[in-house]
BAKOLDO-277769 format. One line per 4 residues: number of its first residue (from 1); their letters; for each residue z, x, y negated of N, C-alpha, C. Coordinates in steps of 0.02 Angstrom, whole numbers, plus 50000, padded with zeros to 5 digits. Each point is the difference from the previous one (the first is absolute). Example, Ala and Ser with C-alpha at 12.3 -4.5 7.8 and 13.67 -1.06 7.14 Angstrom:
BEGIN
1> AS> 50390,50660,50284,50000,49955,49941,50000,50045,49940 | 49964,49982,49947,50003,50042,49941,50037,49961,49945
END
This chain:
BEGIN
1> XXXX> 48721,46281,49140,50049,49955,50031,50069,50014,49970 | 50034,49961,50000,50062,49992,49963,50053,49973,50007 | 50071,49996,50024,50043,49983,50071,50056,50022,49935 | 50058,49924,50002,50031,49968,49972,50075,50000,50049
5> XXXX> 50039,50043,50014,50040,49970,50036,50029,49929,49944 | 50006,49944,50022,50058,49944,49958,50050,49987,50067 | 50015,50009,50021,50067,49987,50026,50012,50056,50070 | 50056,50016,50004,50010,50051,50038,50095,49999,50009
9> XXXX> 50036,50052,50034,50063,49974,50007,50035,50046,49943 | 49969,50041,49938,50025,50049,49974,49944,50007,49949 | 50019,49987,49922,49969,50011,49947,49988,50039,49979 | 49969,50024,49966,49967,50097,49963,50026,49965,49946
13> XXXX> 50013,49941,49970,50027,49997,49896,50045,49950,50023 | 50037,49994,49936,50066,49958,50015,49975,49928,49945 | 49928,50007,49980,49971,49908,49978,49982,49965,50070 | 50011,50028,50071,49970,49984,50044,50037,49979,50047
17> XXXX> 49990,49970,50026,50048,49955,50081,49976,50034,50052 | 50048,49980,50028,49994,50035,50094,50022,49953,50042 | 49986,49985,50064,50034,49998,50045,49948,49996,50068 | 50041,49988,50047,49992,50013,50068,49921,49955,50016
21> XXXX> 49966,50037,49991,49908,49969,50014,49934,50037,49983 | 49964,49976,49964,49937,50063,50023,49948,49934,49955 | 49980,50038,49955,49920,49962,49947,49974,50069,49970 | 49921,50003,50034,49953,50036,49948,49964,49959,49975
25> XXXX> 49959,50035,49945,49957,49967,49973,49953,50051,49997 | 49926,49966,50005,49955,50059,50004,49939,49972,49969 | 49972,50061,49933,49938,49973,49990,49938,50053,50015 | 49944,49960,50029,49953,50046,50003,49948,49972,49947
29> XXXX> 49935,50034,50034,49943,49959,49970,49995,49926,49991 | 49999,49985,50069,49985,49933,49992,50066,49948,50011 | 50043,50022,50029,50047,49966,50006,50100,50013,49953 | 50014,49946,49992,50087,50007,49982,50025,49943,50067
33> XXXX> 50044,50058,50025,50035,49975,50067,50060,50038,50001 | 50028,49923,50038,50080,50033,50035,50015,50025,50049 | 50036,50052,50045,49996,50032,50076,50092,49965,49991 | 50024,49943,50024,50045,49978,49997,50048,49977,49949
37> XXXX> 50041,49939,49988,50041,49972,49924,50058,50014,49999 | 50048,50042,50029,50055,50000,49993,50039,49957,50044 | 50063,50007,49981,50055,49944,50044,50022,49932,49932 | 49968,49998,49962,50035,49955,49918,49949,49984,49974
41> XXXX> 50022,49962,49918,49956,50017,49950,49980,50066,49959 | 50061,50062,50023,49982,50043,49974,49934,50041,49991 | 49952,49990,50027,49937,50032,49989,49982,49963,49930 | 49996,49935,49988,49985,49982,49947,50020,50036,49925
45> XXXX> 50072,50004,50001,50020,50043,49954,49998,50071,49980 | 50008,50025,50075,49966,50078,50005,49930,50016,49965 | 49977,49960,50031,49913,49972,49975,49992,50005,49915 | 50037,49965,49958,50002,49987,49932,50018,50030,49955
49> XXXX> 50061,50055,50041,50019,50056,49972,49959,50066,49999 | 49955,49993,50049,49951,50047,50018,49940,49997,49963 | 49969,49932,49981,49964,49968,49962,49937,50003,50053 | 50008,49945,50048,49953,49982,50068,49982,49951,50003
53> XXXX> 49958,49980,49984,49971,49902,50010,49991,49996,50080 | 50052,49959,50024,50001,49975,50054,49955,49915,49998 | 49967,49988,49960,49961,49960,49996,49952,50018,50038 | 49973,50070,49958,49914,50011,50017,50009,50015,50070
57> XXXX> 50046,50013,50037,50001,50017,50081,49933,49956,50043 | 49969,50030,50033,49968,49962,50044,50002,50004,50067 | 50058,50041,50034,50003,50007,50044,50082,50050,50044 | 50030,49961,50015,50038,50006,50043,50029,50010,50068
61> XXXX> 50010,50047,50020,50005,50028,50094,50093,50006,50000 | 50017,49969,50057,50068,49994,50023,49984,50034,50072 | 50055,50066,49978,49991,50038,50067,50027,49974,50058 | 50052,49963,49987,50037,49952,50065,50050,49942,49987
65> XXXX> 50019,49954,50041,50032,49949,49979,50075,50014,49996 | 50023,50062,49957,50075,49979,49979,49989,50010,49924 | 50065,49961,49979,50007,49976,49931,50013,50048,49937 | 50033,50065,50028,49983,50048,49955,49940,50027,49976
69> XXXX> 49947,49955,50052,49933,50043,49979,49947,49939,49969 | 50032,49931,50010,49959,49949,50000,50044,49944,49941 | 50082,50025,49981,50030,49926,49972,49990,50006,49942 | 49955,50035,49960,49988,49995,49928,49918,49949,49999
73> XXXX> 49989,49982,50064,49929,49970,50004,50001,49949,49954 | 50050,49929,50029,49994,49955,49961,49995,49992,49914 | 50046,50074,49990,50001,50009,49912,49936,50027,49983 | 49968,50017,50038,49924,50036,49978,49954,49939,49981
77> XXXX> 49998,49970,50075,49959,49932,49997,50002,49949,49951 | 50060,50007,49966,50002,49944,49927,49973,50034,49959 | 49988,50038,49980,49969,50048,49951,49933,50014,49998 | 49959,49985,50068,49941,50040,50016,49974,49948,50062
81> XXXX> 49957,49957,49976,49945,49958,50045,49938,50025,49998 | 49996,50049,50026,49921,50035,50017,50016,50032,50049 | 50047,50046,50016,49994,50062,50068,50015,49982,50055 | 49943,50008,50035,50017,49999,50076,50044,50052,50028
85> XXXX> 50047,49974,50058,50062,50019,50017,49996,50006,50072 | 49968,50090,50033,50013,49998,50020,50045,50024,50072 | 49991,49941,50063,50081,50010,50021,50001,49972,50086 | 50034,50072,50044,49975,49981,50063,50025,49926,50061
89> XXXX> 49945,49979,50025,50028,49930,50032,50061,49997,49993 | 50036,50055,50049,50074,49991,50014,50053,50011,49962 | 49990,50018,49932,50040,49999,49943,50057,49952,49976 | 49985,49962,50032,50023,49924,49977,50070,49983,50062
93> XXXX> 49987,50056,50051,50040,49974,50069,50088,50017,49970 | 50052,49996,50035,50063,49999,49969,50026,50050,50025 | 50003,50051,49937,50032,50086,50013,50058,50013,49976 | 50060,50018,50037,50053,50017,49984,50052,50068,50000
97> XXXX> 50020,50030,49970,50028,50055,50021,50072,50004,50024 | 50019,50024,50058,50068,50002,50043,50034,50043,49998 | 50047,49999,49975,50072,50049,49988,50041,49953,50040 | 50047,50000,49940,50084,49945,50036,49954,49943,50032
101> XXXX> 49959,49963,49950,49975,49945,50010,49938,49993,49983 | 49943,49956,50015,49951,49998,49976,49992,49956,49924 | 49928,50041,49959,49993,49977,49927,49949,49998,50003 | 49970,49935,49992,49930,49996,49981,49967,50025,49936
105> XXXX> 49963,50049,50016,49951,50022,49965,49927,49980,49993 | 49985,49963,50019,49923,49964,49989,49998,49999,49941 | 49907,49993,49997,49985,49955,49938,50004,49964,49970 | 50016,49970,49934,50027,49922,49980,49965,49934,50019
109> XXXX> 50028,49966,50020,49977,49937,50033,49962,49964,49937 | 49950,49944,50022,49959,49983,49956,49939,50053,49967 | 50000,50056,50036,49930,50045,49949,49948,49991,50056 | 50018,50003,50070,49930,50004,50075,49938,49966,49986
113> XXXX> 50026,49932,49965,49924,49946,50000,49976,49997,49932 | 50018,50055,49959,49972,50011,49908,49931,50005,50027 | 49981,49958,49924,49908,50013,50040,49982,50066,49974 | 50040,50051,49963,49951,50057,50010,50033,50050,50053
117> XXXX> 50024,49976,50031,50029,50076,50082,49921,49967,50002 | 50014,50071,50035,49931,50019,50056,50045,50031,50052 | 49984,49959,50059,50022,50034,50066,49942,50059,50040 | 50048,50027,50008,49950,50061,50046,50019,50018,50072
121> XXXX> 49959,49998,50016,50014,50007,50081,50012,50077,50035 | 49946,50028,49996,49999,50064,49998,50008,50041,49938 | 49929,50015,50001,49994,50047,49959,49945,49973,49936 | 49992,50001,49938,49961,49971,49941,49960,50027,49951
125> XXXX> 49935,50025,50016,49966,50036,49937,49969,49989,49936 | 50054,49984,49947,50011,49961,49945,49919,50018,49957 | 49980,50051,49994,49953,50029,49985,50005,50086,49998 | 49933,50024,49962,49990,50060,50014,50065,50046,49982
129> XXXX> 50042,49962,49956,50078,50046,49991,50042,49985,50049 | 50014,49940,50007,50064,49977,50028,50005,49980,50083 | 50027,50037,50022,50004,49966,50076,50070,50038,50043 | 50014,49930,50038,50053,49988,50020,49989,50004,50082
133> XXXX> 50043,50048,50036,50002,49991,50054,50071,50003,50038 | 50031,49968,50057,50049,50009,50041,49987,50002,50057 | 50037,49982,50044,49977,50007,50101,50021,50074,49982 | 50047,50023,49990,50036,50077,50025,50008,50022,50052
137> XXXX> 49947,50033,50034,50027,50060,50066,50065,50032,50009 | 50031,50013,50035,50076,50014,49995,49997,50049,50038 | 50000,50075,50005,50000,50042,50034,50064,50063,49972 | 50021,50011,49934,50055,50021,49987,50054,49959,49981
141> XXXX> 50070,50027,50000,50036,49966,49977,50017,49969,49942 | 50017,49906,50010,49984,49981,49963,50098,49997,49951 | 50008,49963,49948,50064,50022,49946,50058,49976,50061 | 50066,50036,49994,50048,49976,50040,50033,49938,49991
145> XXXX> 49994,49992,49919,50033,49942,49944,49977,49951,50034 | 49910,49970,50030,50015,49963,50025,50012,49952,50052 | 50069,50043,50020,50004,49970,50047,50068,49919,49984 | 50007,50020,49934,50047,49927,49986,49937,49951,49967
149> XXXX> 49948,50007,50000,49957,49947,49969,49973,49953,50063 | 49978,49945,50012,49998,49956,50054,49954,49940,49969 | 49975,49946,50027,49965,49941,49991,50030,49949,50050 | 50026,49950,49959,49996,49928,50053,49950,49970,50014
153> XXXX> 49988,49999,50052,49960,49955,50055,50013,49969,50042 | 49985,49912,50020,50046,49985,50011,50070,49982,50004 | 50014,49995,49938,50078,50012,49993,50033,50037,50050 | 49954,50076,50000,50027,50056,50027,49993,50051,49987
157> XXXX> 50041,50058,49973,49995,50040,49973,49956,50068,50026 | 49934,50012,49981,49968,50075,50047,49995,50047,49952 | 50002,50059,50025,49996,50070,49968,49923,49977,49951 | 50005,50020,49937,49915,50001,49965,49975,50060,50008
161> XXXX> 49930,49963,50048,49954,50064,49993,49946,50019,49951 | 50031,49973,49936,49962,50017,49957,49923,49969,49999 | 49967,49954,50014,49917,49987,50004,49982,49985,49932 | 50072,49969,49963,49967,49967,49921,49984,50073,49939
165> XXXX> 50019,50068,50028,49997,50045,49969,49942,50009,49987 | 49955,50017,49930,49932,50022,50006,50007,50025,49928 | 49952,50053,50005,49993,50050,49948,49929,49998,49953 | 50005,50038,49943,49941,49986,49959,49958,50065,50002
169> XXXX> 49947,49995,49970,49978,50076,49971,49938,49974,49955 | 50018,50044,49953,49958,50016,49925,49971,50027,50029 | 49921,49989,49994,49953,50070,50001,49956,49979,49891 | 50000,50063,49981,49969,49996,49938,49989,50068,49982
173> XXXX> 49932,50010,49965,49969,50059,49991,49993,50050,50057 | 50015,49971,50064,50012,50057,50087,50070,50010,49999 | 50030,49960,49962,50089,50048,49998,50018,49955,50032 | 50049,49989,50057,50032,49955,50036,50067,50006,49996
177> XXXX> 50065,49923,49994,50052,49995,50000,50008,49957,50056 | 50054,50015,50041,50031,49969,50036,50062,49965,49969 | 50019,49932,50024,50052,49978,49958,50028,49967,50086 | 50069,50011,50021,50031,49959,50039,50081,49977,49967
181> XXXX> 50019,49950,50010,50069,49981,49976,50062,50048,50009 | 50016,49988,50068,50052,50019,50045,49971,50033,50056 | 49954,50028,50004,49981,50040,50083,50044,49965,50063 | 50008,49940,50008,50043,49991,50055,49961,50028,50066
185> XXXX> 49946,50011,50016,49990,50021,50032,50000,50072,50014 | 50018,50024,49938,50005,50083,50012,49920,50031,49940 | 50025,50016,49976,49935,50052,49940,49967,50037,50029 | 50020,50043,50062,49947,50023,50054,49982,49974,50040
189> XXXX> 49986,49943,50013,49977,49965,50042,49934,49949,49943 | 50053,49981,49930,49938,49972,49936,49939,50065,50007 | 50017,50049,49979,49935,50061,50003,49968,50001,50053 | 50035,49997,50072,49941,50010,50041,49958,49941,50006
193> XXXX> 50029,49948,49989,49947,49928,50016,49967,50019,49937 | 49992,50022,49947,49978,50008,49926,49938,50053,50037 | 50008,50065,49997,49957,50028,50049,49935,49976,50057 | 50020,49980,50042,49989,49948,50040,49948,49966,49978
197> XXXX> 50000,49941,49952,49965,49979,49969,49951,50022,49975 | 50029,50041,49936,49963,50046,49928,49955,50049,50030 | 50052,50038,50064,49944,50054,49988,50014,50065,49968 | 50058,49995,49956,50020,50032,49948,50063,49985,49984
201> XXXX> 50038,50050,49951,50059,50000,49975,50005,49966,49931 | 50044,49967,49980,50025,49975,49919,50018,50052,49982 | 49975,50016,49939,50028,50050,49940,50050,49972,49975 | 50036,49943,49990,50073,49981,50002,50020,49941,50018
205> XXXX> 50069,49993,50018,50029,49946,50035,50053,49995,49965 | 49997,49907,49978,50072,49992,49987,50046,49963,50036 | 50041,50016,50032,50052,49933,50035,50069,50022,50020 | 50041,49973,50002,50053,50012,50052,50024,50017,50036
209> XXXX> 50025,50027,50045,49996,50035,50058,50050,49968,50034 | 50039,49951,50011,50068,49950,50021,50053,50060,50019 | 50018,50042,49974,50037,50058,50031,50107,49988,50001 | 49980,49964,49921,50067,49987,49958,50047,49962,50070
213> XXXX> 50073,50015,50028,50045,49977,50018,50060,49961,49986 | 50043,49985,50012,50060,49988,49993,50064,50044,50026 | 49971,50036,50058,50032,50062,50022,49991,50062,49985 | 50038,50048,50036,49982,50059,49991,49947,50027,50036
217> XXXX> 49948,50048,49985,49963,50031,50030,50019,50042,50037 | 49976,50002,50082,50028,50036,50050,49936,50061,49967 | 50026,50056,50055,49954,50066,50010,49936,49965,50011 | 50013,49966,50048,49937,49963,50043,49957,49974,49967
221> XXXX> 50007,49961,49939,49999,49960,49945,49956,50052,49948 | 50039,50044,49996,49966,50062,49931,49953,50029,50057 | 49980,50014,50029,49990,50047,50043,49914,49955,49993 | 50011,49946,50030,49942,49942,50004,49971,49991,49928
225> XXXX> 50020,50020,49949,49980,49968,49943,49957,50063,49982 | 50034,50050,50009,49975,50064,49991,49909,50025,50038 | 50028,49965,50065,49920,50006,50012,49949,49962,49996 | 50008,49967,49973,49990,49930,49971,49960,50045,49924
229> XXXX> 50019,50023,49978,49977,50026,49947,49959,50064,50021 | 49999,50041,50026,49981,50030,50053,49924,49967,49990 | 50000,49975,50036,49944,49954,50040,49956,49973,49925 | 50022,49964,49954,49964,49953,49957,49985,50081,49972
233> XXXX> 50009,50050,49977,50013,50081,49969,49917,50006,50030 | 49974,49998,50050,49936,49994,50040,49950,49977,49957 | 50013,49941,49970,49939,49954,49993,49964,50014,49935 | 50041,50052,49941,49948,50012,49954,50016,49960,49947
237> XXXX> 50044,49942,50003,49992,49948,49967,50091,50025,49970 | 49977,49949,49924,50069,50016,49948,50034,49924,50019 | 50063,50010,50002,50021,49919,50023,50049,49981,49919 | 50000,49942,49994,50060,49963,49959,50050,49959,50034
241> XXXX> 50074,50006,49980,50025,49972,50057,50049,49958,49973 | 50061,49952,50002,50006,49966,49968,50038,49930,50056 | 50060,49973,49964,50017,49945,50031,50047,50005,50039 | 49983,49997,50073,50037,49989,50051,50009,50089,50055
245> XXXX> 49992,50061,49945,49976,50051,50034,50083,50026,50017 | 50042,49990,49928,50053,50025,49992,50011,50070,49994 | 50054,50032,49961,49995,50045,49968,49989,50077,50031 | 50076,49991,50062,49996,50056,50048,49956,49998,50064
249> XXXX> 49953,49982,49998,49915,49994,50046,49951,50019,49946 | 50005,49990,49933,49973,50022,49961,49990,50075,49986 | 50049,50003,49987,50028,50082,49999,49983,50066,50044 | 50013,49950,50057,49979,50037,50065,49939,50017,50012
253> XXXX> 49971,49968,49986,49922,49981,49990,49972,50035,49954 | 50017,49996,49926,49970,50021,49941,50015,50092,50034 | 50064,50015,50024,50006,50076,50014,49945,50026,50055 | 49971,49944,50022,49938,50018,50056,49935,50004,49971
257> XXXX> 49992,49966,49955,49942,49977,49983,49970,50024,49916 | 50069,50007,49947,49980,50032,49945,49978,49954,49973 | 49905,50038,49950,49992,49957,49947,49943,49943,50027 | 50011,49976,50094,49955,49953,50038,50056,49934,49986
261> XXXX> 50042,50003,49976,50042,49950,49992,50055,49982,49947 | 49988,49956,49965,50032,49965,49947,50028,49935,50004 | 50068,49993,49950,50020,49929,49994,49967,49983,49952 | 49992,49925,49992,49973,49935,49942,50052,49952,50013
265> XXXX> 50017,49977,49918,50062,49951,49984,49987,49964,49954 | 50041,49937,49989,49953,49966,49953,49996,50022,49932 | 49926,49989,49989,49983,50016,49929,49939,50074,49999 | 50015,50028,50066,49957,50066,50030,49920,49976,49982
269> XXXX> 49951,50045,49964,49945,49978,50004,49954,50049,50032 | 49958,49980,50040,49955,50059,50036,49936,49995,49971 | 49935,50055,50010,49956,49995,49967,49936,50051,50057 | 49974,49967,50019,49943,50023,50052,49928,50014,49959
END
């Protein structure tokens, strides 16, 4: 197996673009797939510089409906009429993030009724590699960040509880990857529903951890992140982390956790 960061918020070479979003690319045996496109066209280019046929893709998973993880879709889709895309019911609903004011962050309008989405309801077992599940149990704490993210309904604004979130996992040769976007629901809470399920632990996980602020980190703040690492330090499993984790949660973390945890940036290549 073979894991491509192309877009990420921070480049490993300077032929490479960055910004604020999240595209792997992953090949196994049988499949070339995406675990999210970015916020642009930049995956395309990342892609070319890397030397990645985003053609041969056959398959595409969008961990949730905001646009850093989903607005490079439409640039994919001109390029590539074969891969199914896919992407949960509620993906499509209108997500915004609240500071001063609200900014819509959704997905780009015009991609919901492409005839290759595949909507998923639950959970989707693509075949003997690929399968997708969400419906997250919520029993630890989930990221503080979001609490400025929200959905209109109604032309009314409610806290998002996250339902369009759903995660992947590689299984190939017995080796299992977990892939989640943004953990909005919390990365210990992804493992235990992962558990839960499996039965068993992933030998690695790649995703996000939504940790990154705009403020300062209270005690309270480090303190939580810390056991937080703590806790995932348990499971046996090497994590990759990446995106939306931010630097000083990173840190904090990596000083808990050692060689169970690494960054990936674009251009990072992994090898299972």
């Amino acid at each position: 197996m073979k894991i491509v960061t192309l877009v990420e918020n921070t480049a490993s070479g300077c032929t490479l673009g960055a910004e604020h979003g999240l595209c792997l690319y992953v090949e196994t045996r049988k499949h070339r797939l995406l675990m999210d496109t970015g916020a642009s066209d930049l995956l395309l280019r990342n892609a070319a510089a890397l030397n990645v046929d985003l053609t041969n893709v056959d398959t595409v998973v969008l961990s949730h409906g905001h646009n850093d993880h989903g607005g490079g879709l439409p640039f994919f889709l001109e390029i590539n009429g074969q891969a199914r895309v896919y992407v949960q019911e509620s993906a499509f609903d209108s997500y915004y993030s609240i500071h001063e004011k609200p900014v819509f962050i959704g997905l780009p309008e015009g991609v919901f009724d492409h005839p290759q989405i595949v909507t998923v309801k639950d959970g989707r077992q693509i075949d003997d590699e690929l399968e997708i599940f969400s419906g997250i149990c919520v029993s630890e704490p989930v990221p503080s960040a979001n609490r400025t993210l929200w959905v209109m309904k109604n032309g009314m604004f409610m806290q998002d509880d996250f339902r369009h979130e759903q995660c992947l996992v590689i299984n190939e040769d017995g080796r299992r990857v977990l892939m989640s976007g943004c953990a909005h629901h919390g990365i210990l809470n992804i493992m235990c529903e992962y558990v839960k399920r499996f039965g068993t632990v992933p030998d690695a996980v790649i995703s996000g951890f939504h940790l990154r602020k705009k403020t300062a980190y209270t005690d309270a703040d480090l303190a939580e992140i810390r056991n937080m690492a703590e806790k995932l330090l348990n499971y046996g499993t090497v994590f990759y982390t990446c995106h939306c984790t931010g630097d000083e949660p990173f840190d904090v973390m990596k000083s808990v956790m050692g060689d169970r945890l690494f960054r990936i940036r674009s251009g990072d290549i992994l090898n299972f």
